[in-house]
DODREN-474286 format. One record per residue (C-alpha): x, y, z. Coordinates in steps of 0.001 Angstrom, whole numbers, plus 524288, in hexadecimal, padded with zeros to 5 digits. Layout:
X	Y	Z
...
***
This chain:
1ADF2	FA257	6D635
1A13F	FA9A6	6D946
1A154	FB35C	6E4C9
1974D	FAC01	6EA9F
19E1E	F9E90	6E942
1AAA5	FA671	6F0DA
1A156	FA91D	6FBA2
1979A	F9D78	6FD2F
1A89E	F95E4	6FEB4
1AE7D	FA114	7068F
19FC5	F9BE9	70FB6
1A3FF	F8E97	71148
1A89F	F864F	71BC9
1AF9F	F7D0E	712F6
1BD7A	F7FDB	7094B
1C089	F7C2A	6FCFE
1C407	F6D44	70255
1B8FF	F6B0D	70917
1B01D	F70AF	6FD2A
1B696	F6744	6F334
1B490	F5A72	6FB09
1A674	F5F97	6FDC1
1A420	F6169	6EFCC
1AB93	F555A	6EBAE
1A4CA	F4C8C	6F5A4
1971C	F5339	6F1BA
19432	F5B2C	6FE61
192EC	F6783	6F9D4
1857C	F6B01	70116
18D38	F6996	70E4E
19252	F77AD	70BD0
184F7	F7ECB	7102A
18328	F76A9	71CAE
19048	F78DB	71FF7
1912B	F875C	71F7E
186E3	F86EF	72A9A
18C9D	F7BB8	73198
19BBC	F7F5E	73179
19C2C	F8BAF	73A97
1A62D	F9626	73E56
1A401	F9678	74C44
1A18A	F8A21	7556B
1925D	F8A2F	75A31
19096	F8947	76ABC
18DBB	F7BD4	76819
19CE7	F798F	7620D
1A06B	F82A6	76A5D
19D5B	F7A05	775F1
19EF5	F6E79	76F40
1AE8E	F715B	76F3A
1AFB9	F7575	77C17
1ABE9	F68A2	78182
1B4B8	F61A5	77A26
1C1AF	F5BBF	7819D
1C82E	F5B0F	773A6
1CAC2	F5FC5	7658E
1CFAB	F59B9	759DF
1D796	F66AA	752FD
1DC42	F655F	74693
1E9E6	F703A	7416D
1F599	F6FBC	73985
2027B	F6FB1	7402D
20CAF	F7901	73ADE
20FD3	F70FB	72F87
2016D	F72A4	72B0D
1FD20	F63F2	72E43
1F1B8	F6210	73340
1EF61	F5975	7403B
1E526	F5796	749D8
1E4AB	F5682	75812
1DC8E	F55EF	7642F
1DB93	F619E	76E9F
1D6B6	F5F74	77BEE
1D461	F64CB	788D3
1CADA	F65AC	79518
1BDBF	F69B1	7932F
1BD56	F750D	78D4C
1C8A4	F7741	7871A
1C24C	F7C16	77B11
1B80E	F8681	77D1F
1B273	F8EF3	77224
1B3A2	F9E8E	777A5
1AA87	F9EFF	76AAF
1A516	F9BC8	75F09
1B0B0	F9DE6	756FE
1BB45	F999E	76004
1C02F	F8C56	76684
1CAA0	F8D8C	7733A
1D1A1	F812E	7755B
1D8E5	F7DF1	7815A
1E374	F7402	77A07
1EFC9	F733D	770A1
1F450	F67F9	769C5
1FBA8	F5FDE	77518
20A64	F5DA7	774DA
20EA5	F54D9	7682C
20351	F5819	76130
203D9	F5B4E	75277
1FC6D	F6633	753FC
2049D	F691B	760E9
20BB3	F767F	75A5B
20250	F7865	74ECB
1F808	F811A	75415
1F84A	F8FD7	75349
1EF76	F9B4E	7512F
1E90E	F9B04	74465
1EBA5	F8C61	7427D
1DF20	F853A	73B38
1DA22	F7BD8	743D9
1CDE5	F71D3	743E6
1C703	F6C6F	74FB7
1BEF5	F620A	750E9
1B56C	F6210	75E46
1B290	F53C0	75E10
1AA68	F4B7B	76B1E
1AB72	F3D26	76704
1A40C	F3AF8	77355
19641	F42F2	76D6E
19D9E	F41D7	75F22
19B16	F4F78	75DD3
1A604	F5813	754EB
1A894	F64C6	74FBC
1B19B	F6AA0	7472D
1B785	F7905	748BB
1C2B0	F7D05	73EB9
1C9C2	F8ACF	74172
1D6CF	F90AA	74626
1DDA1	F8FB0	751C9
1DD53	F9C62	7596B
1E659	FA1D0	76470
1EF62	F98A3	76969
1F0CB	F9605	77A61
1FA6F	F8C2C	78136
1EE92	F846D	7847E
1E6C7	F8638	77868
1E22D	F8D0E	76D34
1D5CF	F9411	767C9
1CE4B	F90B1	75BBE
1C728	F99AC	751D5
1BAA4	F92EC	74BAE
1BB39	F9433	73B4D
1B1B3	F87C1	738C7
1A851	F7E2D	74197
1A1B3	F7354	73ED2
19BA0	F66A0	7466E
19BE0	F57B6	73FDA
194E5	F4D0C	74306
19685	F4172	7498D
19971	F37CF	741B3
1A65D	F2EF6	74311
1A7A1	F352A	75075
1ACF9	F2923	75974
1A503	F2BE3	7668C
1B0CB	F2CB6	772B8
1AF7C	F3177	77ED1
1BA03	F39C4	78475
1C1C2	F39FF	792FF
1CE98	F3FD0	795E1
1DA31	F3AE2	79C52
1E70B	F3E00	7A436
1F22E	F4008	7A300
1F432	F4BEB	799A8
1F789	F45B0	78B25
20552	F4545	78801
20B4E	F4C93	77D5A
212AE	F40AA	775C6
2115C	F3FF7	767FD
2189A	F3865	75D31
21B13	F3E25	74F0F
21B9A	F3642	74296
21830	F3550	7351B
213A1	F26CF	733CD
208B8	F2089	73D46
20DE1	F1541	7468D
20899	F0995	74575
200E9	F0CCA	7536C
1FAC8	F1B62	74D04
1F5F1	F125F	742A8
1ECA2	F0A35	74AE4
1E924	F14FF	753AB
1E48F	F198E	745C3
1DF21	F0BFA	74082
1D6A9	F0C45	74DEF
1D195	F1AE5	74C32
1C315	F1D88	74955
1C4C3	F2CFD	74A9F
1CF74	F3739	74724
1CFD2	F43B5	745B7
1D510	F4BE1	7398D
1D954	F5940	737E7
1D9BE	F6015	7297D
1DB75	F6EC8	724E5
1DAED	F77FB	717FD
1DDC0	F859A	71828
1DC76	F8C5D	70D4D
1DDFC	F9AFB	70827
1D8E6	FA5C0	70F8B
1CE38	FA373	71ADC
1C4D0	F9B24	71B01
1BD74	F939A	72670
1BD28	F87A9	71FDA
1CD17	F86E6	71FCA
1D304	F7FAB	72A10
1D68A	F7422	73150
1CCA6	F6B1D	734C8
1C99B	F5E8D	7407E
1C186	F5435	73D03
1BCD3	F47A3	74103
1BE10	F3B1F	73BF4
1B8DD	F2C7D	74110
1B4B4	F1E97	73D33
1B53F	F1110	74019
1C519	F0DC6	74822
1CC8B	F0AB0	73B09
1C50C	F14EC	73304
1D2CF	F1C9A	731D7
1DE0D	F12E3	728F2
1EA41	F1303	72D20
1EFA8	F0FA3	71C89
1FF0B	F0F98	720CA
20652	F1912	72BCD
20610	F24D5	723BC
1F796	F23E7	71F0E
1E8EB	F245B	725DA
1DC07	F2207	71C44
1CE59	F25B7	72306
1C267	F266A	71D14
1B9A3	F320C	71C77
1AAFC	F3067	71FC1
19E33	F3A8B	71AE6
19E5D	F44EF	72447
199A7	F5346	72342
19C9C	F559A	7153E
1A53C	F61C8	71B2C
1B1C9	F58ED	7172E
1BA7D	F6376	71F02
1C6D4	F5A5F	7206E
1C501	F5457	71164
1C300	F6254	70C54
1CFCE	F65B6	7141F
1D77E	F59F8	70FA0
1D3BC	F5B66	70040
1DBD3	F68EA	70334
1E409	F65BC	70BD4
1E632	F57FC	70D31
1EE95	F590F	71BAF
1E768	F538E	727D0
1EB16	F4FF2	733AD
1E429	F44AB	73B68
1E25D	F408D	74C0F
1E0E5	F3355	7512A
1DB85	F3332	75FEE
1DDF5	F281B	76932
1D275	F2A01	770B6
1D7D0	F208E	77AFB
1E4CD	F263A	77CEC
1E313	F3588	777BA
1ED18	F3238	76E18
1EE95	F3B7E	761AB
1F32D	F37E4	75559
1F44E	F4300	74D3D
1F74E	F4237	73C1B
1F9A0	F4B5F	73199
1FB11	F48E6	72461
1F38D	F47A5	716F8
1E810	F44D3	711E1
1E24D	F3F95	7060B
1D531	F3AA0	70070
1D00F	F2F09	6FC83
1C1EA	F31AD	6F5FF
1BCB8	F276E	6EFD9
1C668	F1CD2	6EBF3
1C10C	F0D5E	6F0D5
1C7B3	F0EC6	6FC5F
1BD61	F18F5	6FF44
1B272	F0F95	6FD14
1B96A	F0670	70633
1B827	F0E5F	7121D
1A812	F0DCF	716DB
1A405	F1AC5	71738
1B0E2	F2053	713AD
1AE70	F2CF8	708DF
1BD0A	F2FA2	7079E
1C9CE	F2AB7	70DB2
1D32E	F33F1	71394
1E2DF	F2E87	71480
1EB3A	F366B	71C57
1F9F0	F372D	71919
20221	F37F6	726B9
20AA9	F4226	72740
20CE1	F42B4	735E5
20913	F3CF6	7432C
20916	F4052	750C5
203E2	F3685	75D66
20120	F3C2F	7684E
1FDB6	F31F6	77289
1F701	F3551	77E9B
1F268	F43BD	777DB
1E6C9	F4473	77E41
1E0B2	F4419	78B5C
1D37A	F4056	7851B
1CF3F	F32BD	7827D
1C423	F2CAD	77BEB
1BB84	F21AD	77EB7
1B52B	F1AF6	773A7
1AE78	F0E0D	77B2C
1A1D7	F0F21	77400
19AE4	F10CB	7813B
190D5	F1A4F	77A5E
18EA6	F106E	7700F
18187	F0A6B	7712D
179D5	EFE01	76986
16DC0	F023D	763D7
162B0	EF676	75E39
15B2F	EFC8C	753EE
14C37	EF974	75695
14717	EFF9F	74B6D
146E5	F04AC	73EF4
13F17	F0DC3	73908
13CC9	F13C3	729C7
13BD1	F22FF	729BC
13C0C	F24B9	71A94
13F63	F1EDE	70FFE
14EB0	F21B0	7135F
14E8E	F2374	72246
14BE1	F19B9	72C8C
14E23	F1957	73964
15517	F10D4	742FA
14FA4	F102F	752F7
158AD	F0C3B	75BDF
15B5D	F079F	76ACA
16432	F02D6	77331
16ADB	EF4C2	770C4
168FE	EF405	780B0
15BC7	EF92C	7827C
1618E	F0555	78AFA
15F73	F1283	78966
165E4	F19C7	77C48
16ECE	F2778	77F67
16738	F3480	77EA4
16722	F3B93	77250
16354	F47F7	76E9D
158A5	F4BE5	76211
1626B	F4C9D	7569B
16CC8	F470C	75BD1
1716C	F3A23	753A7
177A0	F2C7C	75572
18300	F26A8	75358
180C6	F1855	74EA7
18A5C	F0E35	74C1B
1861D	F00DF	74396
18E0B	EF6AD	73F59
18B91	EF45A	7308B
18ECF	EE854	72842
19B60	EE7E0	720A3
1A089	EF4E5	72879
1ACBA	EF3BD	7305C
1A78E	EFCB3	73A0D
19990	F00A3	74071
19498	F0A92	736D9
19239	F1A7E	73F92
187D2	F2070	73CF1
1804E	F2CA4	7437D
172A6	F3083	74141
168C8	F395C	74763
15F12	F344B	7518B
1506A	F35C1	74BD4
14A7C	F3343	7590F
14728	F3AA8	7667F
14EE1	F393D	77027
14D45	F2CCF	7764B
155AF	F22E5	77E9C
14EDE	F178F	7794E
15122	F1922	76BB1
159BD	F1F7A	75F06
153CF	F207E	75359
15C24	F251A	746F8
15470	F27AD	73962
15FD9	F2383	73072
15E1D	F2777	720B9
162AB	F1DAD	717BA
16DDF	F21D1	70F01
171AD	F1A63	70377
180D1	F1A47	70445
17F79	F19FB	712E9
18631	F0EDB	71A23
17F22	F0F82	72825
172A8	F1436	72377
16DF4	F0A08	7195B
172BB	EFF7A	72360
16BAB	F067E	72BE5
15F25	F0686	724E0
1610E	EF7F5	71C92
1676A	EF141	728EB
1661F	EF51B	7345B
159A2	EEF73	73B00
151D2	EEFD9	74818
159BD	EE803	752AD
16872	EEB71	74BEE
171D3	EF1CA	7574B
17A5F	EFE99	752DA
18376	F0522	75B16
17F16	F145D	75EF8
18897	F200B	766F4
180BA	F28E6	76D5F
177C7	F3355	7655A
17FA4	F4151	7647F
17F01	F4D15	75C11
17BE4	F5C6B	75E7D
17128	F5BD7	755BF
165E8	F5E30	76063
15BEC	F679F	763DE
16507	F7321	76BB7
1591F	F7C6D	7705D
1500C	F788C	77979
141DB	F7BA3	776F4
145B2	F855F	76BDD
13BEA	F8383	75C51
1426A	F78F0	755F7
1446A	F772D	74724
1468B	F6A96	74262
14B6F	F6808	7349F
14E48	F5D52	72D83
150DE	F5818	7209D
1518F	F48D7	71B60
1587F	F419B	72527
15ADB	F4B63	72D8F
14EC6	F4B3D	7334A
15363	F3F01	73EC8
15825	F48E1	748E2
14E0D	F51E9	74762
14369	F4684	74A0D
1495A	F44EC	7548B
149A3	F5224	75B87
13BC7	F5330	756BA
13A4B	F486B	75F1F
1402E	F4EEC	769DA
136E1	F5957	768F2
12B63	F5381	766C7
12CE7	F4C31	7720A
12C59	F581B	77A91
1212B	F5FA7	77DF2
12260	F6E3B	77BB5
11EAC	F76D9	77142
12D31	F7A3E	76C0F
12AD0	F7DA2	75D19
131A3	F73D4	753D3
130D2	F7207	74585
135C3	F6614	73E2B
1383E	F6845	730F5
13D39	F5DB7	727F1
140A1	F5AC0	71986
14023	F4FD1	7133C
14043	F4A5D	704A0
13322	F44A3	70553
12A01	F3B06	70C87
13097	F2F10	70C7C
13CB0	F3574	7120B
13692	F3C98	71C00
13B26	F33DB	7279E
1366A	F34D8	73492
12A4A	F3BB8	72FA5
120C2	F363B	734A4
12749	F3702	74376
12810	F45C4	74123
11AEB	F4691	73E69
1166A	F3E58	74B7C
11FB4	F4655	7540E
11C23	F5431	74FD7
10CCA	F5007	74FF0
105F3	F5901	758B8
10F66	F60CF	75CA5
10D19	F6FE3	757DD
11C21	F7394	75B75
12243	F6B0A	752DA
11FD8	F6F9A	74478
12402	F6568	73A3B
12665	F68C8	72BED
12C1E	F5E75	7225C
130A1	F620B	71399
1314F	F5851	70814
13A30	F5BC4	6FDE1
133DD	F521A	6F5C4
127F7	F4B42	6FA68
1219F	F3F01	6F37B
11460	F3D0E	6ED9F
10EBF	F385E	6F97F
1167F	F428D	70552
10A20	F4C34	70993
10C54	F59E5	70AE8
108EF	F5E2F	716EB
108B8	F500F	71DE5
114D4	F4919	71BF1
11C8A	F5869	71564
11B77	F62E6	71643
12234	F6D54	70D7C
12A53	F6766	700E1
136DD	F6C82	70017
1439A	F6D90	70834
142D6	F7271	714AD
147FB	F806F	71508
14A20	F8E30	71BE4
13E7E	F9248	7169F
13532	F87D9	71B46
13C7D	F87E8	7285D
138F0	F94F0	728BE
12C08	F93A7	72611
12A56	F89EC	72FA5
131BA	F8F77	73C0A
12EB6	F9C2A	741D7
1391E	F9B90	74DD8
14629	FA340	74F1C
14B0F	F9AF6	759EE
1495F	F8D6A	752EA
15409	F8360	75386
15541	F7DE2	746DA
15A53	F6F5F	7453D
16004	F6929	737D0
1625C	F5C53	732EF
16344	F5756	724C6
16AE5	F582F	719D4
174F1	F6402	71A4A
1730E	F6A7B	70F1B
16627	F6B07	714C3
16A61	F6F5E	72314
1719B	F7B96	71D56
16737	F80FE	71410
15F27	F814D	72147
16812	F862E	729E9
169EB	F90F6	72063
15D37	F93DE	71E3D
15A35	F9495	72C6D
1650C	F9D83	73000
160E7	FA62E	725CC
152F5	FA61C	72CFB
15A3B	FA9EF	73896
15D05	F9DE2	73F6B
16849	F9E1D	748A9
1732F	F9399	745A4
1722A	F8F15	75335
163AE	F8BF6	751ED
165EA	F81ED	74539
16D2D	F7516	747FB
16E9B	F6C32	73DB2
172C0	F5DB3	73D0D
17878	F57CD	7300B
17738	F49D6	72B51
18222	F4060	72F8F
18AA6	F3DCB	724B6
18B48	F2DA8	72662
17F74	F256C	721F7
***
């Protein structure tokens, strides 16, 4: 092995686990994005984000090495971040817990920061730090956000009295664990390697996972089977499992604040028929029971899922961007007035689909200004994708979806500071829309939109672009074809051919205090972010936004 390979590995966020499903599963370009995505320090954002938080999912191994996962909570502000490196958390594992005895300095341990209520997450993996009677402290080795998808939107209130500290032990599920199961459409799962010597990307690891109630099968009362959806291409608890195939799992009753807490063993089913049986299933996971503790009452949390920020929408119309985008207008089912939402932030959408046992959950960006009247989202059509063809062959002015309210950090964080808008392909639907924003205001704030695309027929939106940026000397727009037809004019509907770059965007912007704002593929994403950083650019002044990973 080349000196060079040594160090471009001894670089990366990932281990050997992770590397081999990425190269097995064909997602080897997520390693560059990820080196600038997956930090070693939590940003003021996360930073804040975690202190506002009334709970945490924590993932360890108790001193037998299993791993389980629990929940932490306390009163606002039990966790506060001192800084960038470091979490303090004002809890221990309650009385009966598995993880009531487990934790000690040094001890690997994942977090997962999770608000089903804005279904915002983030993941911090590290070790636990000194140890107090009331809590502990937590030193940062890896960071990382996720989006939102399968996140079950709850709202949150606490009650009294205190929880109590009962739990039963067993090795089999009763017959009463098993529907609490059958009826689940989240858990939460825990999963660790370590291997020799130091390395960041060792560890144990918290993670998410949700569906339609039933998504999780209950096979017999030793045995679960869930199926595992496209997400970030990281594959952080597959990675672990191919290596170490131990994992513990946590059922919440979010009426009650009961825990049920699993360990046992994993294994992976990747493409037998029963695969192909599960829609949108990529792999099954069956866990092997080994133990199981109940603790009823655990928490002083509940959560209300009533679907009281579920809204109708009536698509009124319909619109052809390109030759593979089109987009879909929407307003209220009652005529009233549609939930603020901020340029780049995106909606969740729910639609019920023929032949599916459950409405199909989608999220896509919002291509439109902000406006209470209407949503607009610019959907591309993908050819193995289940909500997006029916979106684009089916669905048709008058149908009714059901929509949550729009969320996402993706927005514009400085006010009145040059702007830098770049997009590639698809990516270009939030970025309309805090062009939009702009546009709409008078003011001579400098702003250049800068956009690739392949060529003229999938150039969508183009034409709006052109009609909001018209007379308007702050806003420069530049627009690269990578390649343009016959018939696409230089200089009127392109104008440079090529990929967008760090050496156009230097050519093209001329301000040290820019804010620079990504969205398209993310191979793309990281060769710009590390071209721009090598210009200089501050990591704090380039935000990026990745695709979803459901179509």
């Amino acid at each position: 092995m080349s000196e060079q390979l040594e160090f471009d590995r001894a670089k990366s966020p990932f281990h050997r686990g992770e590397r081999l499903v990425q190269a097995r599963l064909g997602a080897r370009d997520i390693e560059p994005w990820a080196r600038k995505v997956v930090r070693d320090h939590l940003p003021r954002q996360h930073r804040d984000f975690y202190s506002a938080l009334p709970f945490l999912v924590v993932a360890a191994r108790d001193r037998q090495g299993r791993p389980w996962v629990t929940l932490l909570e306390g009163p606002e502000g039990f966790v506060h971040a001192p800084d960038d490196k470091t979490l303090v958390i004002g809890a221990r594992p309650g009385t009966g817990d598995a993880l009531q005895d487990a934790l000690g300095p040094d001890s690997d341990m994942g977090i997962l920061g999770i608000d089903p209520a804005t279904r915002r997450r983030n993941r911090v993996n590290g070790k636990v730090g000194d140890m107090g009677t009331l809590g502990f402290s937590f030193r940062v080795d890896q960071t990382f956000g996720n989006c939102p998808q399968y996140i079950r939107e709850r709202e949150w209130h606490r009650v009294e009295p205190a929880p109590s500290g009962k739990a039963e032990r067993g090795q089999r599920l009763t017959a009463a664990q098993q529907d609490w199961i059958a009826k689940a459409d989240t858990f939460f799962i825990g999963s660790g390697y370590r291997g020799a010597g130091e390395s960041p990307s060792f560890g144990m690891d918290a993670s998410h996972r949700g569906g339609e109630k039933g998504f999780v099968q209950v096979l017999d009362d030793r045995r679960l089977r869930f199926p595992d959806y496209a997400g970030n291409n990281h594959f952080n608890t597959i990675g672990n499992l191919i290596l170490d195939p131990r994992a513990g799992y946590l059922f919440v009753d979010f009426a009650s604040g009961g825990l049920l807490q699993l360990t046992g063993r994993t294994t992976i089913d990747w493409d037998s028929d029963d695969v192909g049986r599960v829609p949108g299933a990529r792999r099954l996971i069956t866990l092997e029971i080994d133990a199981v503790v109940e603790r009823s009452g655990a928490m002083s949390l509940r959560w209300s899922s009533d679907g009281a920020s579920m809204r109708s929408l009536r698509l009124v119309e319909k619109l052809r961007e390109s030759d593979d985008v089109t987009s879909f207008i929407f307003e209220s089912r009652d005529g009233g007035a549609l939930p603020d939402f901020a340029p780049g932030q995106h909606l969740p959408i729910e639609l019920d689909i023929p032949g599916a046992d459950h409405p199909a959950a989608r999220t896509y960006s919002l291509s439109n200004g902000p406006s209470r009247d209407r949503y607009r989202i610019s959907v591309k059509r993908e050819s193995k994708g289940l909500v997006s063809r029916y979106l684009h062959d089916h669905l048709n002015p008058g149908a009714i979806i059901n929509s949550r309210r729009p969320a996402g950090d993706f927005v514009m964080t400085c006010n009145g500071c040059p702007l830098v808008l770049i997009s590639a392909g698809v990516g270009v639907t939030p970025m309309v829309s805090m062009l939009q924003a702009v546009a709409e205001k008078a003011g001579d704030r400098p702003v250049w939109f800068v956009h690739g695309a392949r060529d003229g027929r999938h150039h969508p939106l183009a034409q709006e672009i052109r009609d909001l940026t018209r007379n308007r000397p702050n806003i420069a727009v530049h627009v690269a074809y990578s390649r343009p037809l016959a018939d696409d004019k230089l200089g009127m509907d392109y104008d440079s051919r090529g990929r967008i770059d760090g050496a156009l965007l230097s050519r093209l912007v001329d301000r040290p205090d820019a804010h620079y704002f990504l969205c398209g593929p993310i191979g793309f994403m990281a060769e710009i972010q590390v071209d721009l950083e090598r210009q200089g650019a501050a990591s704090d002044q380039i935000h990026t936004e990745s695709f979803g990973p459901a179509k």
